[in-house]
C-alpha positions as a Markdown table, in Angstrom:
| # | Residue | x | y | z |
|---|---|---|---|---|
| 1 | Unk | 66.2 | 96.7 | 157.7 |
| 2 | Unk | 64.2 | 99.7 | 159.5 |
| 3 | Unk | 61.3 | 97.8 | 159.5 |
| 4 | Unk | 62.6 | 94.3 | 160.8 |
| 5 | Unk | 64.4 | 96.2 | 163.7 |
| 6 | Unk | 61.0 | 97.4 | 164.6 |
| 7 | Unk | 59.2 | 93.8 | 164.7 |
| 8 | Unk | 61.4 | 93.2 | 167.4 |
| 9 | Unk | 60.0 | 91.4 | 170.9 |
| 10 | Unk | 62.5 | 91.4 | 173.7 |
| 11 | Unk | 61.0 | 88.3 | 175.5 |
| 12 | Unk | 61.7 | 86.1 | 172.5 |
| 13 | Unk | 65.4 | 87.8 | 171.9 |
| 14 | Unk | 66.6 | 86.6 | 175.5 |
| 15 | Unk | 65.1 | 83.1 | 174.4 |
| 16 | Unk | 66.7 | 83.4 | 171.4 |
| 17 | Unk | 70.2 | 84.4 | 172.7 |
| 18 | Unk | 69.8 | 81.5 | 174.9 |
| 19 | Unk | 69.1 | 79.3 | 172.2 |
| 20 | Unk | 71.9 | 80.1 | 170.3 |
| 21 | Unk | 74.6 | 80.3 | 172.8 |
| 22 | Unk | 75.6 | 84.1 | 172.8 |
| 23 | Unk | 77.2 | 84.2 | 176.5 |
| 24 | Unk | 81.1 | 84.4 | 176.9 |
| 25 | Unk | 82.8 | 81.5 | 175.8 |
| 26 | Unk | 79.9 | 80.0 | 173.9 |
| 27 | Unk | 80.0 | 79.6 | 169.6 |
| 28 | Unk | 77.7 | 82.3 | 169.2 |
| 29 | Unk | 79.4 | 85.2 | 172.0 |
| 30 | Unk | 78.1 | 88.3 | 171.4 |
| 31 | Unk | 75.5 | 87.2 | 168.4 |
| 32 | Unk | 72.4 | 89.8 | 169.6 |
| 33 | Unk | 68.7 | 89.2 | 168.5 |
| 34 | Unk | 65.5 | 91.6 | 167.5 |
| 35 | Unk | 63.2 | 88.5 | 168.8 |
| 36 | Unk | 61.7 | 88.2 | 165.4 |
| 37 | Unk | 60.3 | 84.0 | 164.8 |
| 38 | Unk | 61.6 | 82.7 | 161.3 |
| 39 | Unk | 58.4 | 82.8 | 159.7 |
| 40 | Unk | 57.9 | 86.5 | 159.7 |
| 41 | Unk | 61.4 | 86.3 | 158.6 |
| 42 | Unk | 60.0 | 84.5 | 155.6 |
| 43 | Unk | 57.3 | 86.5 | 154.8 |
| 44 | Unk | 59.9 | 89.6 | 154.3 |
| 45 | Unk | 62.0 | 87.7 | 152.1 |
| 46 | Unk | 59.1 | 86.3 | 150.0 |
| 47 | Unk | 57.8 | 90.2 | 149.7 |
| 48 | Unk | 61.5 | 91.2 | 148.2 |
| 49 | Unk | 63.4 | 88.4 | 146.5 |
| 50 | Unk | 62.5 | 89.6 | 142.9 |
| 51 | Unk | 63.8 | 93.3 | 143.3 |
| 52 | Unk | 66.7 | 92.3 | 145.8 |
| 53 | Unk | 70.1 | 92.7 | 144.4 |
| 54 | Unk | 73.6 | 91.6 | 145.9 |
| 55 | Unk | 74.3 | 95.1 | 146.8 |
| 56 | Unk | 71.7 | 94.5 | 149.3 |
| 57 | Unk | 72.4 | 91.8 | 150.5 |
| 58 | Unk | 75.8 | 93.1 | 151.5 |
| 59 | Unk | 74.7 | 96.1 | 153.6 |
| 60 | Unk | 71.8 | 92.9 | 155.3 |
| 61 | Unk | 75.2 | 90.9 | 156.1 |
| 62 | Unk | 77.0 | 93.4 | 157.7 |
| 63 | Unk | 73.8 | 94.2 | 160.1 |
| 64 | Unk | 74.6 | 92.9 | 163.8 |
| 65 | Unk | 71.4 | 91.6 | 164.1 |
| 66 | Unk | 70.9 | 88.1 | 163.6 |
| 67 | Unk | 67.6 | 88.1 | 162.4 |
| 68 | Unk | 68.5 | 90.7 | 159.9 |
| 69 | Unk | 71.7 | 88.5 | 158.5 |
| 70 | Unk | 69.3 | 85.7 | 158.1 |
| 71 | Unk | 67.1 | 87.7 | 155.9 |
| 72 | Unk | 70.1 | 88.7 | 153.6 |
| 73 | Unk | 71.1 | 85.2 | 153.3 |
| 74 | Unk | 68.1 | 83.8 | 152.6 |
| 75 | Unk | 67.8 | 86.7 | 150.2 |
| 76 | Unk | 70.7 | 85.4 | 148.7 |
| 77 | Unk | 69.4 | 82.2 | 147.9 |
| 78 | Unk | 66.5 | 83.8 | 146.0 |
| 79 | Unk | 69.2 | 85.3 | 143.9 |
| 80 | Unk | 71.0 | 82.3 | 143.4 |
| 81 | Unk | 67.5 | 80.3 | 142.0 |
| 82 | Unk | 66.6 | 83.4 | 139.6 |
| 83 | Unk | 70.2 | 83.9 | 138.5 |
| 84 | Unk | 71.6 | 82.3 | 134.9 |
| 85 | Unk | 74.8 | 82.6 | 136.2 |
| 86 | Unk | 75.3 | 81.3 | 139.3 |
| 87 | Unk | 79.0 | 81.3 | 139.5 |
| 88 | Unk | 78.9 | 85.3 | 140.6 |
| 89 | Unk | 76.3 | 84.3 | 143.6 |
| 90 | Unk | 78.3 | 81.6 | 144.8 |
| 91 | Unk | 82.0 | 83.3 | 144.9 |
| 92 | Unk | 80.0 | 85.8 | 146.5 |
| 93 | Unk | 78.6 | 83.2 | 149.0 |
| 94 | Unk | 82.0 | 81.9 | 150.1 |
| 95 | Unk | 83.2 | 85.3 | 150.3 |
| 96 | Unk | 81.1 | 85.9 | 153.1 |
| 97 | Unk | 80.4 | 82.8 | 155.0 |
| 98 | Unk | 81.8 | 84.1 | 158.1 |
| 99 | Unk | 79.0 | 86.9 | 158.4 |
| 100 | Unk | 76.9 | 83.5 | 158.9 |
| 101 | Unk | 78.2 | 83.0 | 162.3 |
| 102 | Unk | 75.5 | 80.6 | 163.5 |
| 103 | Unk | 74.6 | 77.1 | 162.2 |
| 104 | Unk | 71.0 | 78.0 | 161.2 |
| 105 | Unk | 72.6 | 81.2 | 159.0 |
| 106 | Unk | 74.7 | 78.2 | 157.8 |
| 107 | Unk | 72.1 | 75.2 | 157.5 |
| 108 | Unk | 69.4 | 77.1 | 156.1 |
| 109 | Unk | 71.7 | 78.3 | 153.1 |
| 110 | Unk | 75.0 | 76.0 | 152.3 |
| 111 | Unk | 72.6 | 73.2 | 150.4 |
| 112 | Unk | 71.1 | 75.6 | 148.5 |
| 113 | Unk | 74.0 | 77.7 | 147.5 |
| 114 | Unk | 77.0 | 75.5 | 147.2 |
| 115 | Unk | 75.2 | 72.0 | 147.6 |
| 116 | Unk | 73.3 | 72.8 | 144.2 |
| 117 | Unk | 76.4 | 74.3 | 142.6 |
| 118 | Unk | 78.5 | 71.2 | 143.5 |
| 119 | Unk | 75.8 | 68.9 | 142.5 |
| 120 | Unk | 75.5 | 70.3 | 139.0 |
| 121 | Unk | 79.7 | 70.9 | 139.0 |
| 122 | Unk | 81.4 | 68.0 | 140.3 |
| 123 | Unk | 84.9 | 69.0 | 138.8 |
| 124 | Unk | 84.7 | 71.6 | 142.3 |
| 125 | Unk | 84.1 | 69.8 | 144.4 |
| 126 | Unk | 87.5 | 70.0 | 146.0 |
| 127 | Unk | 85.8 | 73.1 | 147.2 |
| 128 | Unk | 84.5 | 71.2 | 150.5 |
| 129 | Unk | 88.0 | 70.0 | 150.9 |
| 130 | Unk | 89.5 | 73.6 | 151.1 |
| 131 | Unk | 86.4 | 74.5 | 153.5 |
| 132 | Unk | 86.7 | 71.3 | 155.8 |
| 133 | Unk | 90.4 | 72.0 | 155.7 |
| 134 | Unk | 90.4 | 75.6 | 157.3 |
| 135 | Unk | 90.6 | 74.5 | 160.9 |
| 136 | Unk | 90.1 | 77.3 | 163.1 |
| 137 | Unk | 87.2 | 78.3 | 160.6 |
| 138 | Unk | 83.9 | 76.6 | 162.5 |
| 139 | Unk | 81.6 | 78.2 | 159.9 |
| 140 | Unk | 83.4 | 77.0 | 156.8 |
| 141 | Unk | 83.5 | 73.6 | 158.1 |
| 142 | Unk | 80.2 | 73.2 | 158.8 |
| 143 | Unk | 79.2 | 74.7 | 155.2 |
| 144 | Unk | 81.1 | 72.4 | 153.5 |
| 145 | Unk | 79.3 | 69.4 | 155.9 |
| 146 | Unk | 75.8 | 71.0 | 155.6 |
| 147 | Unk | 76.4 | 71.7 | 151.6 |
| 148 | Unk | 76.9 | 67.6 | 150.9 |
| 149 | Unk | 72.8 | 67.2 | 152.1 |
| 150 | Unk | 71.8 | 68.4 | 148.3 |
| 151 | Unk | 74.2 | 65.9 | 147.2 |
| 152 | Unk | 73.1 | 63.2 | 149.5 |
| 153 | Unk | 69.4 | 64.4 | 148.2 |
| 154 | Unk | 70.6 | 63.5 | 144.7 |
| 155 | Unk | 72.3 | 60.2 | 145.3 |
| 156 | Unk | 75.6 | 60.9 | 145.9 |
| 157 | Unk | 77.2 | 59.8 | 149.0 |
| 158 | Unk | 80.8 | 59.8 | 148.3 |
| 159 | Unk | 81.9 | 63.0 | 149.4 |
| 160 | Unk | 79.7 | 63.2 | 152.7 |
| 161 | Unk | 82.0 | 60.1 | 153.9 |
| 162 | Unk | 85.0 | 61.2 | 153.3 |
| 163 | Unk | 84.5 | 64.7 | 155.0 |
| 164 | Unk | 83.4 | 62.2 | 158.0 |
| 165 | Unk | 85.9 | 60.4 | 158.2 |
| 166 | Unk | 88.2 | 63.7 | 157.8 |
| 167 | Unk | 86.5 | 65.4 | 160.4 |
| 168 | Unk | 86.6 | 62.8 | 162.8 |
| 169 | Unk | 88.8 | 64.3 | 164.9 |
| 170 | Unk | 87.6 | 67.7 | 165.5 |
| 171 | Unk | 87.0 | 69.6 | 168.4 |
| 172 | Unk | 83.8 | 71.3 | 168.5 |
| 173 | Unk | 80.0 | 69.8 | 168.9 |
| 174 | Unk | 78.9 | 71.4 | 165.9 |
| 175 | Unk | 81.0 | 69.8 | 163.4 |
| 176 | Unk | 79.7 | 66.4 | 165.3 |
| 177 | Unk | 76.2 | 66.7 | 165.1 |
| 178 | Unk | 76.6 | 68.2 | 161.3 |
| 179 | Unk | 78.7 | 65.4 | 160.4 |
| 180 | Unk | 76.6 | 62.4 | 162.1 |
| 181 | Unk | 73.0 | 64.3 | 160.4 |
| 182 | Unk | 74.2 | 63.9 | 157.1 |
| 183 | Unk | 75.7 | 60.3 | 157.9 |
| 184 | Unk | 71.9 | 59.7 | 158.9 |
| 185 | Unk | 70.6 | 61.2 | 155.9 |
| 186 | Unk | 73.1 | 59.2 | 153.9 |
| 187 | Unk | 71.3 | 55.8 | 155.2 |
| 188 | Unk | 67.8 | 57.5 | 154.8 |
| 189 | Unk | 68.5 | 58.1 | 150.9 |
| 190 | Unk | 69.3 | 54.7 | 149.7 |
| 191 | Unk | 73.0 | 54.7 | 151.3 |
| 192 | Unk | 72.2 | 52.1 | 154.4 |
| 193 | Unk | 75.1 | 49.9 | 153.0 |
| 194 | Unk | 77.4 | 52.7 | 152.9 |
| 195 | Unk | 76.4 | 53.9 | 156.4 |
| 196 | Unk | 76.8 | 50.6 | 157.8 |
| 197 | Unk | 80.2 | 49.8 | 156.4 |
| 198 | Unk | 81.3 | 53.3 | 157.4 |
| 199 | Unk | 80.1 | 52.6 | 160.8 |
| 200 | Unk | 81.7 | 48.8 | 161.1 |
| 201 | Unk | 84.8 | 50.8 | 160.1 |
| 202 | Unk | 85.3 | 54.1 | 162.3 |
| 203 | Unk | 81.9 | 53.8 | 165.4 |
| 204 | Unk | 85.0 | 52.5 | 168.1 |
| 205 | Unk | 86.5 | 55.6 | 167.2 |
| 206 | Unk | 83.6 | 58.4 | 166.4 |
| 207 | Unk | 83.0 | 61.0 | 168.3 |
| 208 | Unk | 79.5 | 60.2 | 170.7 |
| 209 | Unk | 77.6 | 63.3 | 169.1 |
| 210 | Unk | 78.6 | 62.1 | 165.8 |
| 211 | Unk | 78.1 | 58.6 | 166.3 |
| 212 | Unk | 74.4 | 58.9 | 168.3 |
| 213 | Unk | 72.9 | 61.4 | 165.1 |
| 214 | Unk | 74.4 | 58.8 | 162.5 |
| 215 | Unk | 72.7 | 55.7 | 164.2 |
| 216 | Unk | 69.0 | 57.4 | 165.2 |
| 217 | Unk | 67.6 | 55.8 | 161.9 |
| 218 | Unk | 68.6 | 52.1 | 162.6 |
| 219 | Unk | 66.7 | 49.4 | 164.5 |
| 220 | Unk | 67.5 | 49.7 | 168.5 |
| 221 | Unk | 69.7 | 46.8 | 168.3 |
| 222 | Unk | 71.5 | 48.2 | 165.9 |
| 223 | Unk | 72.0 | 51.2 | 167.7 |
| 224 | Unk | 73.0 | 49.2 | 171.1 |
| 225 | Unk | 75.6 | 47.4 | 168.9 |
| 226 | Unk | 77.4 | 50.7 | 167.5 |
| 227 | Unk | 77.3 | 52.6 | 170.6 |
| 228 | Unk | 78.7 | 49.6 | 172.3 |
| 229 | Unk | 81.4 | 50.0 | 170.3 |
| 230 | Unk | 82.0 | 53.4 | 170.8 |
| 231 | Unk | 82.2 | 53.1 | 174.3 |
């Protein structure tokens, strides 16, 4: 942690807080930033991940720099791939999603935490339900949008449309563009049918976020035909 605070560069940490919406009023409000690029993020991680344990990884998560939370959790992750039981990782993972109040501290994690556990446990997967469900709760939400990618990587589209069409509704940008990337990702991985008769179905009534990432894949008529709809 002592060391990361002191690769810090205060030119990139105002880009970064602009990036990520820190002001008043904005998703991340009051998120603050070393100025430390992802890849040297990486290269920290890489040089720990086979001594790191999860008592680490708690006092990393409770840091209020960003930069330093996103090391824990991708820490985390590396425990999760070394561990022969996972079930301890990923309790712990849901315990503390909130500390992942940012949707690359959320994207760069949910698939490979509770995406692979769903994908090898599909009797829990009323897990995303309960995360989708907790309205109020941006960061659960989006996990349990951003965890259906490993699922959509292994075939599975079934779950991704239903949290769609669940989440159709909400209020916040974030859940949109989640929701209409993996919608996109379904039609990239074999599920074009199943993206096109979910988009015949609900494009009059899909949010334009969500609707414009679902579509970006599809030929330009195609794309003049849906948003035509959603107009």
């Amino acid at each position: 942690m002592l060391r990361m605070e002191g690769m810090g560069d205060a030119v990139q940490a105002a880009h970064l807080c602009r990036f990520f919406k820190t002001g008043k009023g904005e998703y991340g409000e009051g998120d603050r930033f070393l100025g430390i690029r992802v890849p040297a993020t990486r290269s920290i991680v890489r040089e720990f991940r086979q001594e790191v344990e999860i008592a680490d990884i708690d006092r990393l998560l409770m840091s209020g720099w960003h930069e330093i939370r996103l090391a824990g959790f991708l820490l985390l992750v590396e425990i999760f791939k070394r561990s022969k039981d996972k079930r301890p990782v990923v309790d712990y993972y849901l315990s503390v999603i909130d500390r992942g109040n940012n949707w690359d501290l959320v994207d760069l994690v949910a698939p490979k935490i509770l995406g692979e556990w769903l994908l090898a446990h599909p009797r829990e997967r009323s897990l995303l339900y309960e995360l989708a469900g907790m309205d109020g709760s941006l960061w659960h939400q989006r996990v349990a949008v951003v965890a259906c990618w490993t699922l959509i990587r292994g075939g599975e589209f079934g779950d991704t449309l239903r949290l769609a069409e669940l989440l159709m509704g909400h209020k916040h940008d974030l859940i949109h563009k989640a929701t209409g990337w993996m919608l996109r990702e379904v039609g990239k991985r074999g599920g074009m049918p199943e993206l096109l008769l979910f988009l015949d179905r609900h494009a009059a009534r899909m949010p334009r976020t969500m609707l414009r990432y679902s579509i970006e894949k599809l030929s330009m008529e195609e794309r003049a035909r849906y948003m035509s709809l959603g107009r």
